[in-house]
N, C-alpha and C positions, 0 to 999 in steps of 0.2 A: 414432493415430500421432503420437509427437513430431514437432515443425517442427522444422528446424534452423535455428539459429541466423545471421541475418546480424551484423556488426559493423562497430560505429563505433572509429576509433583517436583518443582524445581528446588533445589537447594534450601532457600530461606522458607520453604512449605509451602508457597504458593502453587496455584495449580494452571498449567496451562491447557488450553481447550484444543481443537483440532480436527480435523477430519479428511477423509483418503481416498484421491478418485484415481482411475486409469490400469496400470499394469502393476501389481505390486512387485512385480520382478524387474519394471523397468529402469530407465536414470530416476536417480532420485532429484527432483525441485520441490521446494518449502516454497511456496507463494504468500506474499501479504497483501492482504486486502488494503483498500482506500478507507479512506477515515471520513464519516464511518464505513461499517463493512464487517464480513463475519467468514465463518467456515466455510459459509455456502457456496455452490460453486457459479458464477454467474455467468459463465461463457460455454457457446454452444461447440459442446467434444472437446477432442484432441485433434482432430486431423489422423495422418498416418504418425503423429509423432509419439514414441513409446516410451514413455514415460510414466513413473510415480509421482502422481500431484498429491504432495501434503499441505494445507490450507493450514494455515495457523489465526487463530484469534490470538490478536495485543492485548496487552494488562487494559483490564476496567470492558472491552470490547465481547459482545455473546457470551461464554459461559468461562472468560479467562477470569482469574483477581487481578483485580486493580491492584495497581501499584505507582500510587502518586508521588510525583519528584522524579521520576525514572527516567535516564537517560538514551543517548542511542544505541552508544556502547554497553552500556548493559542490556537493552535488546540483543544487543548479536554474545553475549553472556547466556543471554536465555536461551537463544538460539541452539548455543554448543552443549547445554544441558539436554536439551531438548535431543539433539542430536544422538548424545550419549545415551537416555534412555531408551532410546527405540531401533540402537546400534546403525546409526549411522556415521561412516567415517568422513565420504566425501562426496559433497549435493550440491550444485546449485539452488541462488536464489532468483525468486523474481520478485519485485514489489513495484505497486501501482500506485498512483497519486502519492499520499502520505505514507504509504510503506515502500516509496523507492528509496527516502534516503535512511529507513531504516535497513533496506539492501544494502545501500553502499557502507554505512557502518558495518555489515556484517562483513564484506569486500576491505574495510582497511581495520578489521578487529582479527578474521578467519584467514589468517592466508595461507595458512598449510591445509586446511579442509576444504575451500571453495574451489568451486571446479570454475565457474563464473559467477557473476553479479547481474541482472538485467531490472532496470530502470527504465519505468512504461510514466510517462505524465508528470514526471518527477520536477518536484520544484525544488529550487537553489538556498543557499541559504540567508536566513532573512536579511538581510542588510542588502540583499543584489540588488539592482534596481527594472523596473518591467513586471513587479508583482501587481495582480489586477486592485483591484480597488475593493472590493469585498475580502483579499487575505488582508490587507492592508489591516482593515479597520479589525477584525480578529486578534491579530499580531500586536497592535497598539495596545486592545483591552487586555492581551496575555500579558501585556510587561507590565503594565501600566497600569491597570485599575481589575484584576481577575475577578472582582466579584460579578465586574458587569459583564462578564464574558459567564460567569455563570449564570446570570439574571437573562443573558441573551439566548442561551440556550433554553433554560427553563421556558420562556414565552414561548418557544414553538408550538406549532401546533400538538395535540397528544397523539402520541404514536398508539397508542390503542384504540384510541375511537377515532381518528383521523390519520392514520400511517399514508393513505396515497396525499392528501393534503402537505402532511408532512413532507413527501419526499420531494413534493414539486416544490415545495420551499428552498428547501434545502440544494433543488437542482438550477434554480432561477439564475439568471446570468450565462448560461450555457450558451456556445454562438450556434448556426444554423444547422450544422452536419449532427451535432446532438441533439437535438428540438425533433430533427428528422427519424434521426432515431428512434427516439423515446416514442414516438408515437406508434409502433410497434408494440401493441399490448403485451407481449409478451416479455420481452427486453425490459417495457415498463415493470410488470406485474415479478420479473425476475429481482429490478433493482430495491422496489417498496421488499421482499422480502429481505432479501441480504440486509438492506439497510435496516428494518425493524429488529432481527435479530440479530445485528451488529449492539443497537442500543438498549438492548431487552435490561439492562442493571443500571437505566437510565444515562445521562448526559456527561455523567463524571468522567469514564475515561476518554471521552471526546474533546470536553476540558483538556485534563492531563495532558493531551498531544497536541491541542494547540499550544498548550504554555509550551511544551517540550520544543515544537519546531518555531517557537520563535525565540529562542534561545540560538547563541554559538551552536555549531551540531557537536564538537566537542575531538575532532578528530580533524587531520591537515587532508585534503583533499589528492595533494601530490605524494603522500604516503602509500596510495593505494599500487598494490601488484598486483593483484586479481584482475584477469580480463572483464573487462567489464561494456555489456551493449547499451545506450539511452535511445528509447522510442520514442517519439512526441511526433502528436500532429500540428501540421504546420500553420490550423487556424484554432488551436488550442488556447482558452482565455484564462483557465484556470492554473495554470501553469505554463505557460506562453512558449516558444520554441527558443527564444533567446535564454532559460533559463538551461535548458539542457546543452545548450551549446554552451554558453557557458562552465557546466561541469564538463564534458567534453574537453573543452580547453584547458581543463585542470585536473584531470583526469588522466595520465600517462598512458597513453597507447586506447584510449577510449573511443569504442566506435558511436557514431552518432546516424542513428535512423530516423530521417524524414518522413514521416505517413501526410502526401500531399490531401489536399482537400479535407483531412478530418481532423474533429477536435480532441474534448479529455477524453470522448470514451471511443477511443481510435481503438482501444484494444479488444472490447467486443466483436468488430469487425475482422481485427487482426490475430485475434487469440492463439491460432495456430502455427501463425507464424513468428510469434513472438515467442511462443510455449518453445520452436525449434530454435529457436536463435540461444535459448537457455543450455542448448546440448552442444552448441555449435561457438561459441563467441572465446572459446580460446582457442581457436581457426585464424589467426591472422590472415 
């Protein structure tokens, strides 16, 4: 069953979307979805870990407004409004694939409200080198010609009359430990959902975020004091392991976790332990 949506109305009127799973008396973490990706929640429980999970939908993503041009800093701008409306002082964040270095922006914008930062599949910034060959060609058409990255998106299959087509498109490339996965009806029929209601306002703000991260991210990486933990598996194609080492290595006091044998969607498997590591990573 879809949650429906509550919302926050941010400063400049836009509305941000959201939705509330776990203990509402617990630690508070804001989790962001992968791009695409929505409120939904796509991983099985908590574990024993006791927690307040708020899912936030990005501008242009399930029921938030777009807001095209938008940077990462001002995500973690959003973030703090967001926080204020629903009286939160001090929360960790989590974010997965493309909302881990909108984590870390929230990690070197929040330093007095973040308790931690945790980055799950997190790619580096675009100039690193070790980016697969599919962000590659993305990253080119966002600098470089964005109508074709709208035209590329536009050809996908229709997510109305074909959303599981859609999403194995969209999952292609994946190396063996996801393939394995996915074939898990369930995990499958979880992902086609999140992803369809990630893009239910269409392709636009999936656009907006690739132009956005193939941009500078717009913040110094050794600025950050927030503790902050990177997860990546170690046969991850979509974000490669070199690239969280990488931040690691730029990252002041950054810990860096290995998930041996698995790939992007190491977190599915790992949810629980990653959901802890969100309450625990300013534990030196």
């Amino acid at each position: 069953m879809t949650p429906d949506p509550s919302f926050v109305t941010l400063p400049d009127g836009r509305k941000l979307a959201w939705a509330e799973y776990g203990n509402a008396a617990g630690r508070p973490v804001l989790f962001f979805h992968g791009g695409p990706g929505s409120r939904l929640a796509l991983f099985p429980g908590q574990g024993d870990v006791d927690v307040r999970l708020i899912c936030l939908e990005r501008p242009g993503f399930g029921e938030s407004s777009r807001h095209a041009g938008r940077t990462l800093l001002g995500w973690a701008d959003d973030v703090a409004a967001f926080a204020d409306a629903i009286g939160l002082e001090q929360f960790s964040v989590i974010g997965y694939s493309a909302g881990g270095p909108h984590s870390l922006a929230c990690a070197a914008r929040l330093e007095g409200r973040l308790s931690c930062a945790v980055a799950v599949g997190c790619g580096a910034p675009a100039d690193m080198q070790g980016m697969d060959w599919r962000r590659r060609i993305l990253y080119f058409m966002a600098r470089r010609a964005p109508w074709l990255l709208r035209l590329t998106y536009r050809s996908l299959p229709d997510p109305k009359k074909h959303p599981e087509k859609l999403v194995r498109k969209m999952l292609a490339g994946l190396p063996e430990p996801d393939r394995r996965l996915l074939e898990r009806q369930e995990i499958f029929q979880a992902g086609v959902e999140q992803t369809i209601e990630g893009i239910k306002q269409g392709f636009e703000g999936m656009t907006d975020e690739v132009m956005l991260l193939a941009r500078p991210w717009g913040f110094d990486l050794s600025s950050i004091k927030v503790p902050v933990t990177l997860c990546c598996g170690t046969e991850d194609t979509a974000a490669p392991i070199s690239m969280s080492e990488y931040l690691a290595a730029n990252i002041p006091g950054a810990r860096l976790r290995r998930i041996e044998g698995k790939g992007h969607l190491c977190i599915i498997e790992h949810w629980a332990e990653i959901l802890e590591s969100s309450t625990q990573c300013g534990n030196k």
